[in-house]
N, C-alpha and C positions, 0 to 999 in steps of 0.2 A: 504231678501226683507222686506221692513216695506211699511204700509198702506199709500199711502199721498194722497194729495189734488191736483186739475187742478190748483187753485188758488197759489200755493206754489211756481208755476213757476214767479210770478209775481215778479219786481224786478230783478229776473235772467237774463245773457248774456245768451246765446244759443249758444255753439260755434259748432253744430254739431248735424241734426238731420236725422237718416236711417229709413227710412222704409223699412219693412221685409214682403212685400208680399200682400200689404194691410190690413195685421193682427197684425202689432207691429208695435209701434212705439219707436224709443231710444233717448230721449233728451241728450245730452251732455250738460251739463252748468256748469257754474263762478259766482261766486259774480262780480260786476263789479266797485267795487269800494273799500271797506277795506281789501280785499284779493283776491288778484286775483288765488292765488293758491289754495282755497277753492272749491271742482269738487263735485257735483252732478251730477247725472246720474239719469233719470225718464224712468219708462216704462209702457205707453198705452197697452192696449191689451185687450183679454177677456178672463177668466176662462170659456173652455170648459166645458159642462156637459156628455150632452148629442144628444140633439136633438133640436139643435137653433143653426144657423148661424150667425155670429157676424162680421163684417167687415169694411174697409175704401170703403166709397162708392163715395164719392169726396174730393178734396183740393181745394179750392180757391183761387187765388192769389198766391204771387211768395213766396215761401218756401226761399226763400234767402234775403229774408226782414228779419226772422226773425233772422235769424245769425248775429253774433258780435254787437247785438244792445242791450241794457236792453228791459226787458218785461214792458211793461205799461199796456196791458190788455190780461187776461186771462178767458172767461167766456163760462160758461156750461149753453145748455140750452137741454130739455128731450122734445118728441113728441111720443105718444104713442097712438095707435090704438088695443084696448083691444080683444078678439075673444066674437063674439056672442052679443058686446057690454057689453060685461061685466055680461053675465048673466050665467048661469049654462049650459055646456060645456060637450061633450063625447070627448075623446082627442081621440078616433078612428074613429069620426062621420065625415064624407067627408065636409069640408068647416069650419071645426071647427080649422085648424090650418093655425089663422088666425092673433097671435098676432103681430106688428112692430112696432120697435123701433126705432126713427132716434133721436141720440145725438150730437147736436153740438157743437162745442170749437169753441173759438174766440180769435185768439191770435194777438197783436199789438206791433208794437214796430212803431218808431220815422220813419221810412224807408215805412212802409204799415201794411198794414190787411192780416189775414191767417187764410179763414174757413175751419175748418177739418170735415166733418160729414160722420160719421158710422151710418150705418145698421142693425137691427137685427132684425132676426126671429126668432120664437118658436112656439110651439103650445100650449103656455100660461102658462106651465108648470116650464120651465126653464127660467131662468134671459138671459134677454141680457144687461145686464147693462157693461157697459166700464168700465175697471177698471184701477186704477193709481194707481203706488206703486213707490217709492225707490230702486233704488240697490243698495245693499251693495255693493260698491266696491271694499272692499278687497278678499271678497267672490268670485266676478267677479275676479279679478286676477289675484287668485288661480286658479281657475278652465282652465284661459286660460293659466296657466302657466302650468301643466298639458299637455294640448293640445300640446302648442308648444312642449315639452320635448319629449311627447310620438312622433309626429312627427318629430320630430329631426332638427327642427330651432332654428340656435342656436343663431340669430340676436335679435328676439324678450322675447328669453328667457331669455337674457341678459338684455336686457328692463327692462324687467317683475321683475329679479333682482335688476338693478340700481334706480328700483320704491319703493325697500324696502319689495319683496314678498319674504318671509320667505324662503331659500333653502331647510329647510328640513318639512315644514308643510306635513300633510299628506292629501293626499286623501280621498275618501266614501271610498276606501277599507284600510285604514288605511298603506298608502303604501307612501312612498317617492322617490321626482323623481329620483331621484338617483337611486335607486331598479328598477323603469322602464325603464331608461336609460341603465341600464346591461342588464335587461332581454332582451332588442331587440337589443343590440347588438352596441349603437349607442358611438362610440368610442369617437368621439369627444364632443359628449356632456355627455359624463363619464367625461371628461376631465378640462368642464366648469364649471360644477356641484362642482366637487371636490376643484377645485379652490376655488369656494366661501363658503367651507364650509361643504358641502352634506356630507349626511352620508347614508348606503343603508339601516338600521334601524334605528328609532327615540325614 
């Protein structure tokens, strides 16, 4: 994951965007003009701490305006209500947790307008601030190439493959799927694996 900007999206197609629970958000996008095969992937969300709630608290407009259209506007605006007014605070004192954060996005394309605005609480203590980063995608992958392997689909594995995901990269436990694939047993994607390559150590 690397650090980016809401602004970053500007310019970008949006070919596809999930929301996960009103706590994430996963932009899919395209260049839409000198490479279409050029894919970014953005992820809204917020670094929990501790003791601050952080979330989607509405959408505005049709979420399908913003798809297959370039971005024309993308802007961040902050609204904060400090605890005590901003003055000196017991963070166990009853009515002292009291800080809220409403962050809006404003995204546009040719088709309509799409406000997103999140929520946050804390007791002044911890950030609610929204945060926007980058996914690495081959990172992304990996990791679901992994998944599919240990679960034993061998459709998407296969994908995962013909996308150019490393057969024998290894896992956090320095492990190849291949090695997973025997330990559980999974005959036919022993079979796939091996085909392209797998080896059960790296």
């Amino acid at each position: 994951m690397s650090e980016a900007k809401f602004t970053d999206l500007l310019g970008l197609t949006i070919e596809k965007i999930e929301n996960i629970n009103n706590q994430e958000l996963i932009f899919y996008t395209r260049h839409p003009y000198y490479n279409s095969k050029e894919k970014k992937v953005f992820r809204m969300f917020h670094y929990h701490e501790c003791c601050e709630d952080v979330e989607i608290e509405e959408i505005t407009g049709d979420i399908n305006d913003l798809i297959d259209s370039p971005i024309l506007m993308a802007a961040e605006e902050v609204s904060e209500i400090k605890p005590n007014n901003g003055k000196e605070y017991n963070i166990f004192e009853e009515g002292s947790n009291s800080e809220k954060t409403w962050t809006f996005y404003k995204l546009a394309t040719i088709k309509g307008y799409v406000d997103i605005r999140w929520f946050g609480s804390s007791n002044g203590y911890y950030s609610t601030r929204v945060d926007f980063e980058e996914v690495d995608l081959q990172k992304q992958n990996e990791k679901e190439f992994f998944a599919w392997v240990k679960g034993n689909y061998l459709k998407p594995v296969q994908e995962l493959l013909d996308k150019g995901v490393n057969v024998n990269t290894l896992d956090e436990d320095n492990l190849t799927a291949l090695w997973w694939a025997v330990a559980k047993g999974h005959k036919e994607m022993v079979e796939l694996l091996k085909a392209a390559g797998g080896k059960v150590y790296e």
